[in-house]
MARMAR-229543 format. One record per residue (C-alpha): residue in one letter; y, z, x; chain; residue number from 1. Coordinates in Angstrom, 1 decimal, decimal comma, always signed. Layout:
BEGIN
ATOM  type      py      pz      px  mol  seq
ATOM     A       Y       Z       X    A  NUM
...
END
This chain:
BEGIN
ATOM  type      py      pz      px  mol  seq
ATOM     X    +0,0    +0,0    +0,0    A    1
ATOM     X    +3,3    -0,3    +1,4    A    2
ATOM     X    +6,5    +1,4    -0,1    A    3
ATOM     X   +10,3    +0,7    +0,4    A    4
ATOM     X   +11,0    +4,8    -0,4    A    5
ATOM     X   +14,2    +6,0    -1,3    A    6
ATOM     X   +14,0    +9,3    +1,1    A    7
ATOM     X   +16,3    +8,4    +3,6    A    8
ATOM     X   +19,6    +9,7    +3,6    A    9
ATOM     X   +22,9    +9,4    +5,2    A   10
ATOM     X   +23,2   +11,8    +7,6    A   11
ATOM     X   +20,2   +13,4   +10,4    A   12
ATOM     X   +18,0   +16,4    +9,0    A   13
ATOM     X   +19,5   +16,0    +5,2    A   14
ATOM     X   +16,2   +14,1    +4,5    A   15
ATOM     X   +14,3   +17,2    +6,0    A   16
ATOM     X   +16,4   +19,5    +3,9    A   17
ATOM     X   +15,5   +17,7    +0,7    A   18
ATOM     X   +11,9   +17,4    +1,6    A   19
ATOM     X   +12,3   +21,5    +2,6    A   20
ATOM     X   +13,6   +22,1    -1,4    A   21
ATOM     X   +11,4   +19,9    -2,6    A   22
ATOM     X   +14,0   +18,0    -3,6    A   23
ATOM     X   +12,3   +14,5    -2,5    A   24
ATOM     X    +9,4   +14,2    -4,6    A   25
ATOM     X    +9,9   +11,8    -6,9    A   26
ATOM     X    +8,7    +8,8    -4,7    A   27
ATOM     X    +5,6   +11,1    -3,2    A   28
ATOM     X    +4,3   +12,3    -6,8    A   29
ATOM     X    +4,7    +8,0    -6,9    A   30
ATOM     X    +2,6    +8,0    -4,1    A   31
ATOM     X    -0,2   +10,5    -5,4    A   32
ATOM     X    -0,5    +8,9    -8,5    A   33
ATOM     X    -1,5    +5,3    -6,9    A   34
ATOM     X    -3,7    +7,5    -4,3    A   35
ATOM     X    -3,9    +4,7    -1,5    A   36
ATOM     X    -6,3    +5,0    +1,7    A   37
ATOM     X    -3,5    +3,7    +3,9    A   38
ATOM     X    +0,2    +3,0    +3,1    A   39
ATOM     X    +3,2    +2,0    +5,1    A   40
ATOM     X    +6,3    +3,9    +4,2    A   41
ATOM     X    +9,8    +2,1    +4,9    A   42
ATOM     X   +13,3    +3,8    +4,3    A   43
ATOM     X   +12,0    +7,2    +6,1    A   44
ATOM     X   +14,3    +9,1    +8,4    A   45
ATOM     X   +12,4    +9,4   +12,0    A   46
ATOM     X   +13,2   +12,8   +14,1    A   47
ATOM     X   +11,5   +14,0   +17,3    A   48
ATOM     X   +10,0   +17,0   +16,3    A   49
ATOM     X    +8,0   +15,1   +13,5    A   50
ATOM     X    +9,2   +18,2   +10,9    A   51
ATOM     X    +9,9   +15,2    +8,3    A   52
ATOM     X    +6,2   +14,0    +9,2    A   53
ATOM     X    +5,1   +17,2    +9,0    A   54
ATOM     X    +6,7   +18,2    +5,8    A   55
ATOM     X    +5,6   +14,7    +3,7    A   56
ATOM     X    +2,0   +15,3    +5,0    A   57
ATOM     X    +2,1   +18,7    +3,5    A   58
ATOM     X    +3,6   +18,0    +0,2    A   59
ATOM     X    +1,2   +15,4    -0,7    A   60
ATOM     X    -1,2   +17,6    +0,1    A   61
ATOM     X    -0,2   +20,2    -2,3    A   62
ATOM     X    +0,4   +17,2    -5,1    A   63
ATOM     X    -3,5   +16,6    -4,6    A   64
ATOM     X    -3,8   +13,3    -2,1    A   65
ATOM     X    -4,6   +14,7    +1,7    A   66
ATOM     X    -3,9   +11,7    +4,4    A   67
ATOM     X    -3,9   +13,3    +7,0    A   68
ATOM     X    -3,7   +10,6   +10,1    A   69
ATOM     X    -0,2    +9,3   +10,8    A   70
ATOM     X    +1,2    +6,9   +12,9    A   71
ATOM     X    +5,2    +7,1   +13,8    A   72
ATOM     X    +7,7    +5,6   +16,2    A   73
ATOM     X   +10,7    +6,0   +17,2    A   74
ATOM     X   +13,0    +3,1   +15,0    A   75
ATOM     X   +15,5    +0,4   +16,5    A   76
ATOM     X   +18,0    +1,6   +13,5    A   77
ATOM     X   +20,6    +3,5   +14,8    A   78
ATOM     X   +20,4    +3,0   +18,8    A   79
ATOM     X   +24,0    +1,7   +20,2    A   80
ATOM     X   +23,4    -1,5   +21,9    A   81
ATOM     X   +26,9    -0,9   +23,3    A   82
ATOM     X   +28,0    -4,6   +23,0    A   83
ATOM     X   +30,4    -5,5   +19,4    A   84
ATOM     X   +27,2    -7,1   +17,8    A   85
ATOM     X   +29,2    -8,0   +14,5    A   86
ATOM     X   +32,5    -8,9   +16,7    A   87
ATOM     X   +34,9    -7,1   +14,8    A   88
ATOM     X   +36,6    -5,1   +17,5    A   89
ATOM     X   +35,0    -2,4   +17,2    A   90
ATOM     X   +32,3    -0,5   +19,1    A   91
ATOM     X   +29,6    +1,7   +17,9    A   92
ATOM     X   +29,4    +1,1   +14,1    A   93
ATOM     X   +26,1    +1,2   +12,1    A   94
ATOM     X   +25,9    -3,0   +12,4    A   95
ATOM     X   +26,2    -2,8   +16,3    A   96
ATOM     X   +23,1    -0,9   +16,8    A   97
ATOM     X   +19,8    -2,1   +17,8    A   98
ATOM     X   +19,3    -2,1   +14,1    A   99
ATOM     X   +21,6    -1,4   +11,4    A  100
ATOM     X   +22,0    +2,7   +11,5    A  101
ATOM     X   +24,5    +5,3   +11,1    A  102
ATOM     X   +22,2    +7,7   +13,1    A  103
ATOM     X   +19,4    +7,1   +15,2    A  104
ATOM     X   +16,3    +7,1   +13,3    A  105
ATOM     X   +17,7    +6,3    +9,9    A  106
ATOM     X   +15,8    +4,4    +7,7    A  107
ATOM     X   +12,5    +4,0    +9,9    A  108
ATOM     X    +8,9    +3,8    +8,8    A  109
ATOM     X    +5,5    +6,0    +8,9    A  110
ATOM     X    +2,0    +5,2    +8,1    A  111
ATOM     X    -0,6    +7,4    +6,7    A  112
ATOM     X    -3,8    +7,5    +6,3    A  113
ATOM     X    -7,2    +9,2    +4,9    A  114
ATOM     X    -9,5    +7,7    +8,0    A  115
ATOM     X    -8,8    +8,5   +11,6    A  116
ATOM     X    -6,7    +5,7   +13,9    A  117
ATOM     X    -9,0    +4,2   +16,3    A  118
ATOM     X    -7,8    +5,7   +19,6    A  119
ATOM     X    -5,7    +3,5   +21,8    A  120
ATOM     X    -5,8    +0,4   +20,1    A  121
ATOM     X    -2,3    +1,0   +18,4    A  122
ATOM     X    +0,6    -1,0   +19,4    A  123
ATOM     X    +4,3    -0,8   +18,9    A  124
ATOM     X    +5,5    -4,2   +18,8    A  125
ATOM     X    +9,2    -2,9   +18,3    A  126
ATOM     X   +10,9    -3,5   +21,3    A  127
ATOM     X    +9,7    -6,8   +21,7    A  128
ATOM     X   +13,4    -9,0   +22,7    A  129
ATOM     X   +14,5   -11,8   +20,3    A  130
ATOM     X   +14,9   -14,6   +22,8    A  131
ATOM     X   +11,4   -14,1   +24,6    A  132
ATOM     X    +9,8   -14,2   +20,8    A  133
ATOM     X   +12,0   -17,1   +19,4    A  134
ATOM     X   +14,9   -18,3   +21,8    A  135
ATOM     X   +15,4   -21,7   +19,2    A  136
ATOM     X   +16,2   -19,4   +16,3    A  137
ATOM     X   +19,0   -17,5   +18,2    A  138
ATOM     X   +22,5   -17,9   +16,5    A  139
ATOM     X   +24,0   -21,0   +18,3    A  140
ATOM     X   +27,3   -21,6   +20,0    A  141
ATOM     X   +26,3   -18,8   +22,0    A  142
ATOM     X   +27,5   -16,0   +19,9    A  143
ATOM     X   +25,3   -13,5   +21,6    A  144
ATOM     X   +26,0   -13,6   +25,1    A  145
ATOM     X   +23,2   -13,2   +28,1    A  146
ATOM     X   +24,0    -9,4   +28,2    A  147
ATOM     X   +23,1    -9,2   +24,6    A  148
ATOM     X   +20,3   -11,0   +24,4    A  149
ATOM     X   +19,1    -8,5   +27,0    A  150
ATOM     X   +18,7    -5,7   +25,3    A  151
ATOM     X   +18,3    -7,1   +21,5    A  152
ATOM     X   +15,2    -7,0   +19,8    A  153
ATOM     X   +13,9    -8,9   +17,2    A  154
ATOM     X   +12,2    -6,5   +14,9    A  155
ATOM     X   +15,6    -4,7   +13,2    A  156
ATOM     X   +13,5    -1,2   +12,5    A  157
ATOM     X   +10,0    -1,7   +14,1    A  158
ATOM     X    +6,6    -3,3   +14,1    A  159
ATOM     X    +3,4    -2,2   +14,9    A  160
ATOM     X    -0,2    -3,5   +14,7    A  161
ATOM     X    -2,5    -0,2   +14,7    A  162
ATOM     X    -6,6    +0,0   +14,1    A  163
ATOM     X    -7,9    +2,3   +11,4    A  164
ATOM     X   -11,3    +3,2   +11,1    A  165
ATOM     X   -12,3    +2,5    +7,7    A  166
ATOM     X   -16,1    +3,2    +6,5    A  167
ATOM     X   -17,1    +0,3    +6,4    A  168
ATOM     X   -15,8    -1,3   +10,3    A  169
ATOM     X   -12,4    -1,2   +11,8    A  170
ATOM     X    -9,0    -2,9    +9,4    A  171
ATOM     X    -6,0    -3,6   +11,5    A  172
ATOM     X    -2,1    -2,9   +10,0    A  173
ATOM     X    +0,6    -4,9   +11,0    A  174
ATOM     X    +3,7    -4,1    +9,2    A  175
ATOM     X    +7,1    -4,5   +10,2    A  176
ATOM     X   +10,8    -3,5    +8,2    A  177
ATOM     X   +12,9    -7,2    +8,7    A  178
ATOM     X   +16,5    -7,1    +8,4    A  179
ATOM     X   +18,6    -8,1    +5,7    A  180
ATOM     X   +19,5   -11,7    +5,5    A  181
ATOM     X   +22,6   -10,6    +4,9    A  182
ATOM     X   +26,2    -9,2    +5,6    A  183
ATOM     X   +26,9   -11,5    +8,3    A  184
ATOM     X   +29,1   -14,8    +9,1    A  185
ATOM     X   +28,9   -18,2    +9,8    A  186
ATOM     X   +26,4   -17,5   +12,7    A  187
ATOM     X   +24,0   -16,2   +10,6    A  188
ATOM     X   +22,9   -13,5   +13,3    A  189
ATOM     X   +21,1   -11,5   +10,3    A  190
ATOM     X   +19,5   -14,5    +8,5    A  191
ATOM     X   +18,1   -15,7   +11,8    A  192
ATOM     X   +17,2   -12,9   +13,0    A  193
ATOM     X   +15,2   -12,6    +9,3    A  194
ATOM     X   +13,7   -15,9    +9,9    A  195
ATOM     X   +12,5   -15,0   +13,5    A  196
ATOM     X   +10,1   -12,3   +11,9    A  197
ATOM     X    +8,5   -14,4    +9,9    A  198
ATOM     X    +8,0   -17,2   +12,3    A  199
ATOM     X    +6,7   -14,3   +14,4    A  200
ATOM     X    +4,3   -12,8   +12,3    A  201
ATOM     X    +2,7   -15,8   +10,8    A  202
ATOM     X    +2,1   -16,8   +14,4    A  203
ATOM     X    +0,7   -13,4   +15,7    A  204
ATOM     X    -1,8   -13,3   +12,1    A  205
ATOM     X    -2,8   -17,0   +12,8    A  206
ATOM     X    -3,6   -15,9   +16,6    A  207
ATOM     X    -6,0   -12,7   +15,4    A  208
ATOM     X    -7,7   -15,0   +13,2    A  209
ATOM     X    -8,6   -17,4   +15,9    A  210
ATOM     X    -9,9   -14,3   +17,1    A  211
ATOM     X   -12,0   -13,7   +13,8    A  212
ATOM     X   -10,2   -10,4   +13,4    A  213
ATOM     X    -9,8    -8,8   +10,2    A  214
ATOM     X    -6,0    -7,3    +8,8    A  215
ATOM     X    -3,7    -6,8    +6,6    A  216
ATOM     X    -0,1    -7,6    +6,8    A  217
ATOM     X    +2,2    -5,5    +4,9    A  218
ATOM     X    +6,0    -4,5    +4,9    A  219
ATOM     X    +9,7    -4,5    +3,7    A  220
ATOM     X   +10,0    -8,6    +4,7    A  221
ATOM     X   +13,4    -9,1    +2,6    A  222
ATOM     X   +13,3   -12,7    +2,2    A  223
ATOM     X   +12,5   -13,6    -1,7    A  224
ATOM     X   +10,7   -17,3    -1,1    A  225
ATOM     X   +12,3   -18,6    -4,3    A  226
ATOM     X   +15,9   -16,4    -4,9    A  227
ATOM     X   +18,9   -14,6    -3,3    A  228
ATOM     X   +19,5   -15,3    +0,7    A  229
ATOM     X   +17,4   -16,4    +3,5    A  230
ATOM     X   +16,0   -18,7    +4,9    A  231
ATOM     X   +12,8   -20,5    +2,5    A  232
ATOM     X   +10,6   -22,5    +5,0    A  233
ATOM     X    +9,7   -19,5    +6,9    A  234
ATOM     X    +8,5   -17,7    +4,1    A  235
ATOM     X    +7,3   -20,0    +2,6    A  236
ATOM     X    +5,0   -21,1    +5,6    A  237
ATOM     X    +4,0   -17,5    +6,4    A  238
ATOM     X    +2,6   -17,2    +2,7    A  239
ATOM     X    +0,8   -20,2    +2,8    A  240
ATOM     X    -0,7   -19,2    +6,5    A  241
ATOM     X    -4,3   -19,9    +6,0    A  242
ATOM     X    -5,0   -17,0    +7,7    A  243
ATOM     X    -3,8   -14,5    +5,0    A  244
ATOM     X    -3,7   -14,9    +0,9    A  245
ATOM     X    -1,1   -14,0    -1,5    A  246
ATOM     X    -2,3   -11,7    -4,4    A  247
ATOM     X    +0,1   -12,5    -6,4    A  248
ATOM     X    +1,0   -16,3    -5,7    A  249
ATOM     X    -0,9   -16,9    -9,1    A  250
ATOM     X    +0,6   -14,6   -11,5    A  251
ATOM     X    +4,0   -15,4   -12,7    A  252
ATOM     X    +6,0   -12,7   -13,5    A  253
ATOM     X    +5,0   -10,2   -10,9    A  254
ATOM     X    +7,3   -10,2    -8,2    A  255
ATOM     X    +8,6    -7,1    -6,6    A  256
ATOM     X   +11,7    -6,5    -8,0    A  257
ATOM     X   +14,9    -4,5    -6,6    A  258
ATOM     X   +18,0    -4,5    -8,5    A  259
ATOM     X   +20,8    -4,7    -6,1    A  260
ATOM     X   +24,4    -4,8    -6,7    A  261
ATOM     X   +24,2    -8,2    -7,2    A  262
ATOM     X   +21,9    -7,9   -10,5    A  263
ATOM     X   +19,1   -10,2    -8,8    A  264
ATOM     X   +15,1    -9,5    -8,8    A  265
ATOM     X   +14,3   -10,4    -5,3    A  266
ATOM     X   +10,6   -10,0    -3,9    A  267
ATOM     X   +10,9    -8,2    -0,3    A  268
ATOM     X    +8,0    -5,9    -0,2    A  269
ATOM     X    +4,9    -8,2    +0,7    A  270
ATOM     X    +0,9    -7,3    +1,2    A  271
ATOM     X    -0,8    -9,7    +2,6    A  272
ATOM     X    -4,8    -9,3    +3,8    A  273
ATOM     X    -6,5   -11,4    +5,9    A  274
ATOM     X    -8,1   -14,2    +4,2    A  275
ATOM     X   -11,5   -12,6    +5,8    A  276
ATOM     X   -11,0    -9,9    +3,0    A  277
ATOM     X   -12,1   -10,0    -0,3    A  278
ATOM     X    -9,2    -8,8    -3,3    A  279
ATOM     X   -10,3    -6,5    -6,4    A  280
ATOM     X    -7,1    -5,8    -7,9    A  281
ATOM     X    -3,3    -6,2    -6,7    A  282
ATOM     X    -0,6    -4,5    -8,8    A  283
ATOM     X    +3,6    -4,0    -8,5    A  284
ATOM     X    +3,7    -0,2   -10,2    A  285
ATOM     X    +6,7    -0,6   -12,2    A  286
ATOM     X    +7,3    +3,0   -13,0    A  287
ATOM     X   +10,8    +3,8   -14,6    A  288
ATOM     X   +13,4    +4,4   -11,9    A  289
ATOM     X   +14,7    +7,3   -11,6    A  290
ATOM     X   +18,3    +8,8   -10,2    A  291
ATOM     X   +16,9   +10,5    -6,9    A  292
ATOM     X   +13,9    +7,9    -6,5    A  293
ATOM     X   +13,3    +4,4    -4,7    A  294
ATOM     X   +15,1    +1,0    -6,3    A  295
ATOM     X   +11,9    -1,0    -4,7    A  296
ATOM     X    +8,4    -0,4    -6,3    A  297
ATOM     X    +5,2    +0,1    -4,6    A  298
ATOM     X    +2,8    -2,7    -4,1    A  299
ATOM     X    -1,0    -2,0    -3,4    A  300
ATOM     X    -3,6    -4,4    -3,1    A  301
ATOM     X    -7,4    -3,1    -3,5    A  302
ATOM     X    -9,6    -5,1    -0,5    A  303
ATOM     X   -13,4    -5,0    -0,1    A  304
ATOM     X   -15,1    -6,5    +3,0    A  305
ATOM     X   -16,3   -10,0    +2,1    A  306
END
């Protein structure tokens, strides 16, 4: 399952001190009630000391789903490049960090799960530089200069590829939290820099399936294939990889929907298994929104080994 949560806040620790007064629960009683074997949380504040980790592990516990195996990394949101990414003039704002932020850590992801991680097999693909992944898709005319491109990555929040140990035989993750296609210029540095994650991905799950590996791909990909901003083609050609399938490409109606300012119903939130995988059920849980909860919905997809 992944979910686009609304727990992250606007400041360091006031995430903590919600989840401390219980005052977080309405997307983890969501959670519970869909009682997934792995999911990939976005939206989730990261701090060093893990008590955030800590203190979601133990709520869900006491709502009545244990998942007790985490993986968690330390986010590209909020981590000052030190260049004026957006050019305005100014240094050190949220949209000139490593990945939009007003602290470091906001809005970065966690995965838990009911089986163990396979030891040593995970890998943090986060830090990963745009231009060695995808120099053609930089903005042109040179907007990011040499110094930039040195230090930029291409994954906004992060991306990892980590092993679980299912009971059945080993199922690979690889989930990643794309950038908005939006809020930027002419250049398009957010838009490309959207476009580059797909290309990526739909390269790196058409490379494990030369290998004959099984996965799932799953994440906050916030590019809508048919509405709202973005570039199309490279959605469009990652959903119709041959190495992965689309639950939902066949039922109309479906799509993730979250209601931004705009009004629009834009599918961001993808899972996508390995074609290798056999697909039960697939559902978008539209539960009623609430004040304090997420605007995205969770998406889950129910796999069995073929």
């Amino acid at each position: 399952m992944t979910f686009h949560t609304g727990l992250s806040r606007d400041g360091p620790g006031l995430m903590v001190r919600d989840l401390m007064a219980d005052a977080a629960d309405t997307d983890l009683r969501q959670l519970v009630a869909i009682a997934p074997d792995i999911v990939v949380l976005q939206n989730v504040d990261f701090d060093y000391d893990g008590i955030a980790v800590r203190l979601i592990r133990q709520r869900l516990a006491d709502l009545g789903h244990e998942m007790p195996h985490i993986f968690v990394t330390r986010p590209n949101t909020g981590i000052d490049s030190e260049f004026d990414l957006d050019q305005n003039g100014k240094l050190g704002e949220p949209r000139d960090m490593l990945g939009y932020g007003r602290f470091s850590g906001q809005g970065g992801m966690l995965l838990l799960s009911r089986f163990p991680l396979v030891a040593g097999q995970a890998k943090n693909l986060s830090h990963m530089l745009w231009r060695d992944q995808d120099a053609p898709g930089l903005p042109v005319d040179g907007y990011y200069s040499d110094d930039v491109l040195a230090v930029l990555p291409l994954h906004s929040v992060a991306a990892w590829d980590v092993t679980i140990e299912t009971p059945s035989r080993p199922l690979r993750i690889l989930t990643s939290h794309a950038s908005t296609p939006a809020f930027d210029g002419p250049e398009e540095r957010t838009g490309l820099r959207n476009a580059a994650d797909r290309r990526f991905w739909r390269r790196y799950v058409e490379r494990l399936d030369d290998q004959e590996a099984v996965f799932v791909l799953l994440g906050t990909l916030n590019n809508d294939p048919g509405n709202g901003e973005g570039h199309k083609p490279d959605i469009d050609n990652l959903l119709k990889s041959p190495a992965v399938q689309d639950p939902f490409a066949d039922q109309p109606g479906t799509l993730i929907s979250a209601e931004w300012t705009s009004g629009l119903a834009l599918r961001g939130d993808y899972v996508l298994p390995s074609h290798r995988l056999g697909v039960r059920a697939a559902k978008i849980e539209r539960a009623p929104r609430t004040a304090t909860g997420s605007l995205h919905y969770p998406v889950w997809v129910d796999i069995f080994w073929q």
